[in-house]
C-alpha positions in Angstrom: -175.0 -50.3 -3.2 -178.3 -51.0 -2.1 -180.5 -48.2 -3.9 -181.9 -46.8 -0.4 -178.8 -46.2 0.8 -176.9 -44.8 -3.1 -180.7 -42.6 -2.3 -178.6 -41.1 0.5 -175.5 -40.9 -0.5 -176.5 -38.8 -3.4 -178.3 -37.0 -0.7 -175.1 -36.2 1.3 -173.1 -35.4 -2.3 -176.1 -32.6 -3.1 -175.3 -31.2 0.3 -171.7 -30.7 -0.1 -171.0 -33.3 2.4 -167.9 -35.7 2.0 -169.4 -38.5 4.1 -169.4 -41.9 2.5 -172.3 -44.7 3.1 -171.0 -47.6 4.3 -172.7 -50.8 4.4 -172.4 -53.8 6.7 -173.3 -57.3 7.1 -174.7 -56.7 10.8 -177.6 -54.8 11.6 -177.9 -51.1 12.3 -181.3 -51.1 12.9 -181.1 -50.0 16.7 -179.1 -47.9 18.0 -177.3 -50.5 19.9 -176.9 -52.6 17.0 -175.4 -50.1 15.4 -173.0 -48.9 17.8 -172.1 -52.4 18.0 -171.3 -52.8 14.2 -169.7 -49.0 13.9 -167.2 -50.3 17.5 -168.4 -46.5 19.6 -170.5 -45.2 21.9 -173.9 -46.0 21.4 -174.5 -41.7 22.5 -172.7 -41.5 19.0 -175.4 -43.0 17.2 -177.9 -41.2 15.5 -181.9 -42.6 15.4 -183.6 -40.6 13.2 -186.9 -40.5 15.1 -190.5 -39.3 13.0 -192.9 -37.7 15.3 -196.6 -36.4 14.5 -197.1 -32.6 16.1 -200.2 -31.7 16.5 -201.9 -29.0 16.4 -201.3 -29.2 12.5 -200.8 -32.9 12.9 -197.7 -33.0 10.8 -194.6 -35.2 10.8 -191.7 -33.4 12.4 -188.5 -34.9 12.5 -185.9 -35.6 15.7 -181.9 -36.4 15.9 -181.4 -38.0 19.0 -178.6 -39.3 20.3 -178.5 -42.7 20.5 -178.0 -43.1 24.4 -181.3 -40.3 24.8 -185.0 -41.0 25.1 -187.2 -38.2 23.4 -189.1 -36.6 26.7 -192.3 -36.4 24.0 -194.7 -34.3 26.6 -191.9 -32.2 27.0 -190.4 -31.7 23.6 -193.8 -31.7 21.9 -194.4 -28.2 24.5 -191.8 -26.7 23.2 -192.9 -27.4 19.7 -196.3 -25.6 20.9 -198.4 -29.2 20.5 -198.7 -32.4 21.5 -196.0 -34.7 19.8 -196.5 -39.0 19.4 -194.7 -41.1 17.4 -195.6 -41.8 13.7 -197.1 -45.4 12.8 -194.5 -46.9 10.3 -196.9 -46.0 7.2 -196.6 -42.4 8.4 -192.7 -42.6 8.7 -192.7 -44.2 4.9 -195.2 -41.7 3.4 -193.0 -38.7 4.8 -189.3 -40.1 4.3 -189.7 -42.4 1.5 -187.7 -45.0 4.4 -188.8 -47.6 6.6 -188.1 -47.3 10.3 -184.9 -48.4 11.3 -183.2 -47.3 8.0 -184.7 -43.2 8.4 -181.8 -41.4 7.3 -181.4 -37.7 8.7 -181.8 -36.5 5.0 -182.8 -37.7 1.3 -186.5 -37.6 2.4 -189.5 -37.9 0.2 -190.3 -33.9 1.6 -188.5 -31.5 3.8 -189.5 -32.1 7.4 -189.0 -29.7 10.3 -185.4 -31.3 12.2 -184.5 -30.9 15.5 -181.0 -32.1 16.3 -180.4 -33.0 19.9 -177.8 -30.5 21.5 -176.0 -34.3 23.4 -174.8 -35.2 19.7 -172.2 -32.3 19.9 -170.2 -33.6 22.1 -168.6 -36.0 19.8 -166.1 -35.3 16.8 -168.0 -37.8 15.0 -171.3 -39.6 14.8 -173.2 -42.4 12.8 -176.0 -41.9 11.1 -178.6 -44.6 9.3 -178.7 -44.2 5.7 -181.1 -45.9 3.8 -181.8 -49.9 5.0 -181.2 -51.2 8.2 -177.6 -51.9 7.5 -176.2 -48.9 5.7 -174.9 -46.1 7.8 -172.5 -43.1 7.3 -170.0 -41.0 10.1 -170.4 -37.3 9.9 -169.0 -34.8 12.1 -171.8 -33.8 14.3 -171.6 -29.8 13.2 -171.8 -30.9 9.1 -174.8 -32.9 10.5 -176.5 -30.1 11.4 -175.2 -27.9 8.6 -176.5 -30.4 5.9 -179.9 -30.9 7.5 -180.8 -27.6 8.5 -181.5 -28.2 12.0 -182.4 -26.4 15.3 -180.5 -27.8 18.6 -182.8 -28.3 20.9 -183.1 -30.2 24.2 -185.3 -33.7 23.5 -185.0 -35.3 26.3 
């Protein structure tokens, strides 16, 4: 197993979750991809999305699903700041990933996670772990158990 991804799957086994990474030859690296490769719903998919909040001008960290586009004027006011996306050497520095691997846990430091509320709809999503074709299914509720997330609306 490619070390990113045995990063995360020690991740998951810390957290008590019985998810298994699974790696495949095509890509995962969009969400579309990844539905593709996984044979669901691209809304099943996971993108782990790092955004900057500021005020403090921290990395916060979103759970969208994958059919959703992150409403960042709107979510980053419910936040109480202005959110923007991360530059990829921001997204690296906080997660210890690159983008289009981000994994919703195993990160360099804890980041604040907010789990879009559409994910729940679904007995079971995908989630990237590690590289850009590792991935892992999860029931969406574990998801947010493991992570620690708040449901929120992000889009």
């Amino acid at each position: 197993m490619h070390p990113q991804a045995l990063k995360v799957q020690n991740a998951l086994i810390a957290a008590g979750c019985a998810s298994q990474v699974v790696e495949l030859p095509d890509s995962t690296r969009t969400a579309t991809e990844a539905a593709q490769a996984c044979s669901c719903q691209v809304g099943q998919i996971v993108k782990s999305l790092i955004f900057v909040l500021t005020p403090p001008g921290s990395p916060v960290l979103a759970l969208v699903s994958g059919s959703n586009r992150v409403n960042e004027h709107a979510f980053g006011k419910k936040l109480a700041g202005k959110l923007g996306k991360a530059s990829a050497d921001q997204v690296l520095q906080s997660t210890g990933f690159v983008i289009g691997g981000v994994p919703p846990l195993g990160h360099t430091s804890p980041l604040p996670t907010y789990f879009d509320e559409d994910l729940l709809q679904y007995d079971v999503v995908w989630a990237a772990a590690g590289t850009p074709h590792a991935i892992f299914p999860v029931d969406p509720r574990e998801l947010l158990r493991i992570t620690g997330a708040s449901i929120s609306s992000v889009k």
